[in-house]
C-alpha positions in Angstrom: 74.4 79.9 80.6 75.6 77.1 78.8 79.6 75.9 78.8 81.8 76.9 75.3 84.0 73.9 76.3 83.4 71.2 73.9 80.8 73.6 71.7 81.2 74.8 68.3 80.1 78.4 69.2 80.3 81.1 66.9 81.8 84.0 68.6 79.7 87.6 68.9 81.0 90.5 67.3 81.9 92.4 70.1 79.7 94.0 72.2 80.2 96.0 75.1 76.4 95.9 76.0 76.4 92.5 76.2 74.2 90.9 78.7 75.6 88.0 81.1 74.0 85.2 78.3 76.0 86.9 75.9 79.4 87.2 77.6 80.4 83.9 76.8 80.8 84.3 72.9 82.4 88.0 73.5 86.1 88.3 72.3 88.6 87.8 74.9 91.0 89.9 73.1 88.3 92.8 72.5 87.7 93.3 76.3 91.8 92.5 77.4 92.4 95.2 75.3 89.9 97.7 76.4 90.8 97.0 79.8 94.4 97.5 78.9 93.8 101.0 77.0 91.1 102.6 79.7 93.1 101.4 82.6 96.4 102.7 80.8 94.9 105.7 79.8 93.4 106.9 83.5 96.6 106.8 85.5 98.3 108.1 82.6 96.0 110.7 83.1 96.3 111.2 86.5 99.9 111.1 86.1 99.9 113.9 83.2 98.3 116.1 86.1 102.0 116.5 88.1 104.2 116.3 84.4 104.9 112.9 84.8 104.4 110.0 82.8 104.1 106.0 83.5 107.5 104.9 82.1 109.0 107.8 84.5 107.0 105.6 87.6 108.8 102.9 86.3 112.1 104.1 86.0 111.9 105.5 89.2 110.4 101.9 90.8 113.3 99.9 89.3 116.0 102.3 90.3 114.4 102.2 93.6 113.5 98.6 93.9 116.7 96.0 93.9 119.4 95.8 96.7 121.9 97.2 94.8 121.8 100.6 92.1 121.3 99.5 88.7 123.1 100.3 85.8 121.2 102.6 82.8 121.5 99.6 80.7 120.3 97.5 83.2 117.4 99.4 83.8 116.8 99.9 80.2 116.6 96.1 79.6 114.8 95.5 82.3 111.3 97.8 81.5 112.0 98.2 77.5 109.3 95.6 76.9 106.7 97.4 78.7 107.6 100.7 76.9 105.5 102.0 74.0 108.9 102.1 71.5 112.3 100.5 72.2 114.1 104.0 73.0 111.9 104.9 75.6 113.1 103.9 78.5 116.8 105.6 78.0 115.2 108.7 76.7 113.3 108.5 80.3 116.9 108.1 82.2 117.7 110.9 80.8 115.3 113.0 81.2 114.9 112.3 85.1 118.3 112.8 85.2 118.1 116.2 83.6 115.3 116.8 86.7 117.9 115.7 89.3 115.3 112.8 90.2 118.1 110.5 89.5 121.9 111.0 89.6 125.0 108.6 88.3 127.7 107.9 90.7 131.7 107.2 89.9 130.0 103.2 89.2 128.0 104.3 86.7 124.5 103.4 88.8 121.7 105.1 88.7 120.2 106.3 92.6 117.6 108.5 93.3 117.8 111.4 94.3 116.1 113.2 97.7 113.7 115.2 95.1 113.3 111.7 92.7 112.4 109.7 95.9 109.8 112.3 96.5 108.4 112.2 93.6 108.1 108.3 93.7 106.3 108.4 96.7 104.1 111.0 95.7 103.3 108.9 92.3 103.1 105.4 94.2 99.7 107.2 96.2 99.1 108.4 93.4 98.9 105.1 91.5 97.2 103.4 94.7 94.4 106.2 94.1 93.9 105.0 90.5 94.5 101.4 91.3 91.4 102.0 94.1 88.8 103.5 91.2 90.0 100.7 89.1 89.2 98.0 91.8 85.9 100.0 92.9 83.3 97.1 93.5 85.2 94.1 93.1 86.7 91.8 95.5 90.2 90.7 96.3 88.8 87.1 95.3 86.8 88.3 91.8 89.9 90.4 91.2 92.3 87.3 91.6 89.6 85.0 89.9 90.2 87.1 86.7 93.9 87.5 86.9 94.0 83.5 86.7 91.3 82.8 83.9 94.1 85.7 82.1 96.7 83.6 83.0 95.6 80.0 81.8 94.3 82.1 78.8 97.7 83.1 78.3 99.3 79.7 79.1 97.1 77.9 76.7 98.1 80.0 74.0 101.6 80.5 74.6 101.4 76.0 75.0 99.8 75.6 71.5 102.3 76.8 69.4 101.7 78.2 66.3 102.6 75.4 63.9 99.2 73.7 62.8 97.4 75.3 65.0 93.6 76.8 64.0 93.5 80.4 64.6 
């Protein structure tokens, strides 16, 4: 298999039958973002099973997960970019609170409550039992060798600019 670095390659339509010859002219963006929906999709999935959706896992992690509470807004600027829409995340504060997984004190921050940090445990093995199907057959290293060809993807984008640049 020869290098793309350096050669004019026309890039494959994609193809998600593609041999290992073929892999190297497949889209980048075509298989990040079928990684992205199936991964997405089966622990949302699982999740769906108990009523209870990602951003809710989320909400419940961050209000979990700092030394001190968090204010709503804090925890509504803090997750909104991984949300779906931009009024997500409060409309999910709310609704765990109307579940009593979370509760407000006289400080206005957010804590869980006994039943919300049940529920948090019980999604966090649940999300380990996705996470485990997701990783079936790879290894720590291939998983961590792809995380980083991501990355400098992502770096080497984000370091052109998009002034003059070829698409």
């Amino acid at each position: 298999m020869m290098s793309l670095i350096g050669n004019a390659t026309d890039q494959a339509p994609a193809n998600p039958a593609a041999n290992d010859d073929m892999l190297t002219t497949q889209p980048v963006g075509y298989w990040s973002g079928l990684v992205h929906a199936t991964v997405t999709r089966h622990l949302r999935d699982a999740m769906a099973k108990f009523d209870v959706t990602q951003p809710q896992y989320w909400v419940l992690n961050r209000v979990n997960g700092g030394p001190a509470a968090p204010s709503r807004e804090e925890v509504v600027t803090s997750l909104t970019h991984l949300a779906d829409e931009p009024h997500e995340i409060a409309r999910v504060v709310d609704q765990l609170l109307y579940r009593e997984w979370l509760r407000i004190d006289d400080g206005e921050r957010l804590h869980l409550t006994d039943a919300g940090e049940a529920a948090r445990a019980r999604l966090r093995e649940l999300a380990s039992e996705a996470r485990a199907v997701v990783h079936r057959g790879i290894s720590d290293e291939e998983y961590v060798a792809a995380l980083k060809v991501l990355r400098k993807m992502v770096a080497n984008v984000e370091g052109e600019g998009s002034a003059g640049s070829p698409p």
